[in-house]
C-alpha positions in Angstrom: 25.3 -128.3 11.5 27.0 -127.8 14.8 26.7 -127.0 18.3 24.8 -123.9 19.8 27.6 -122.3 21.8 29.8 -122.9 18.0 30.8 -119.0 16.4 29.6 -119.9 13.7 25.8 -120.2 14.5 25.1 -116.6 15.1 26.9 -115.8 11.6 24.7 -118.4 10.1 21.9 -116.8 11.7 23.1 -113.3 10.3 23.7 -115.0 6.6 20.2 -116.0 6.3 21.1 -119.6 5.3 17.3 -121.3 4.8 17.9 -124.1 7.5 20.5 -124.6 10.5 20.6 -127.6 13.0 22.4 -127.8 16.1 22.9 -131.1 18.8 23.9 -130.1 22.1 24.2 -131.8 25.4 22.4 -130.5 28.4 22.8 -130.5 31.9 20.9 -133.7 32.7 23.4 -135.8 30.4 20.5 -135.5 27.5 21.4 -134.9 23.9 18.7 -132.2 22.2 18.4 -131.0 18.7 17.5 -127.6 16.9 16.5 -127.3 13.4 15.6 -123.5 12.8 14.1 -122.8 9.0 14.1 -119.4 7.7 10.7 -118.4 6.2 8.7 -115.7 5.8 5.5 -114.7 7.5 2.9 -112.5 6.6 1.4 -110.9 9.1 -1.0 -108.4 10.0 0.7 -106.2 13.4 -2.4 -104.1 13.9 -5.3 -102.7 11.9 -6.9 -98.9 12.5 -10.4 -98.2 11.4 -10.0 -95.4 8.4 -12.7 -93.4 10.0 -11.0 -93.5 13.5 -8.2 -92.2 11.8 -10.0 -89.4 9.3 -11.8 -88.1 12.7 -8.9 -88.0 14.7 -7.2 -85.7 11.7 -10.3 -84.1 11.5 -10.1 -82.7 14.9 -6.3 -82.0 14.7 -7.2 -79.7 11.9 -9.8 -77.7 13.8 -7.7 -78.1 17.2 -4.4 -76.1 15.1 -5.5 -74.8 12.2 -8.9 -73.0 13.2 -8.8 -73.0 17.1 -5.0 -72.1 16.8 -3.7 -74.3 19.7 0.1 -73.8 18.8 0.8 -75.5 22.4 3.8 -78.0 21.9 2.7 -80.5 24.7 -1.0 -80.8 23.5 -3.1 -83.0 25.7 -5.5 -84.1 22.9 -2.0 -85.9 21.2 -1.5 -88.2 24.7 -5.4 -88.7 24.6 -6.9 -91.7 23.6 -4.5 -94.6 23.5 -6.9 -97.0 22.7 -6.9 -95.4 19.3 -3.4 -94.9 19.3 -4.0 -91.0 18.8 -0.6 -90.0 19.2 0.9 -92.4 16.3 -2.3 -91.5 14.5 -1.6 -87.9 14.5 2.3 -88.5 13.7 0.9 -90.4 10.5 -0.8 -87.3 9.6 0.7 -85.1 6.5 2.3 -81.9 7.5 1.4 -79.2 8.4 -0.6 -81.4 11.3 1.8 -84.6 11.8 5.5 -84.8 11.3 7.4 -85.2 8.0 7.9 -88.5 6.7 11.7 -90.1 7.6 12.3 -93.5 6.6 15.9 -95.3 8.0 15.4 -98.0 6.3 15.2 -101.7 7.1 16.9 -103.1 9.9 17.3 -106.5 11.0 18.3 -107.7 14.6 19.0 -110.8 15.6 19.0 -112.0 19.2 20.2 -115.1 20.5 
């Protein structure tokens, strides 16, 4: 409990407490309140069609592997964005994507 602009409500943010409230006063003389609940929320970000994705590996495969493109800059990799080719291709084990590097989770918080 506290007011917005109070130090303490971006370390309670950062802390994960489960609920925080605030009262503040605005600029038309009106008292407002916040209640903000920590939950979590499944949730789907996007979804790719597996045979989207085996065709686009498909064709990397012939493209470097049999037609021996070996150019850096590819255009076939910037193609298609609608398909996300280039993340698609990334995604792909090596020798055609990249190798796999995993930082870790990270959480921001903005205010």
């Amino acid at each position: 409990i506290g007011s917005e602009t109070d130090p303490e409500w971006p370390l309670n943010l950062e802390q994960g407490k489960k609920y925080v409230f605030s009262v503040g006063l605005n600029s038309n003389k009106m008292y407002s309140s916040r209640t903000l609940t920590l939950s979590e929320l499944p949730m789907y970000i996007g979804h790719l069609n597996t045979d989207c994705v085996k065709s686009t590996w498909s064709a990397l495969s012939l493209e470097l592997l049999y037609l021996t493109n070996d150019d850096e800059e590819r255009y076939s990799i910037q193609a298609h964005p609608n398909l996300l080719r280039n993340i698609v291709t990334q995604a792909a084990d090596v020798p055609l994507g990249y190798p796999i590097f995993f930082s870790g989770v990270k959480h921001v918080f903005r205010l």
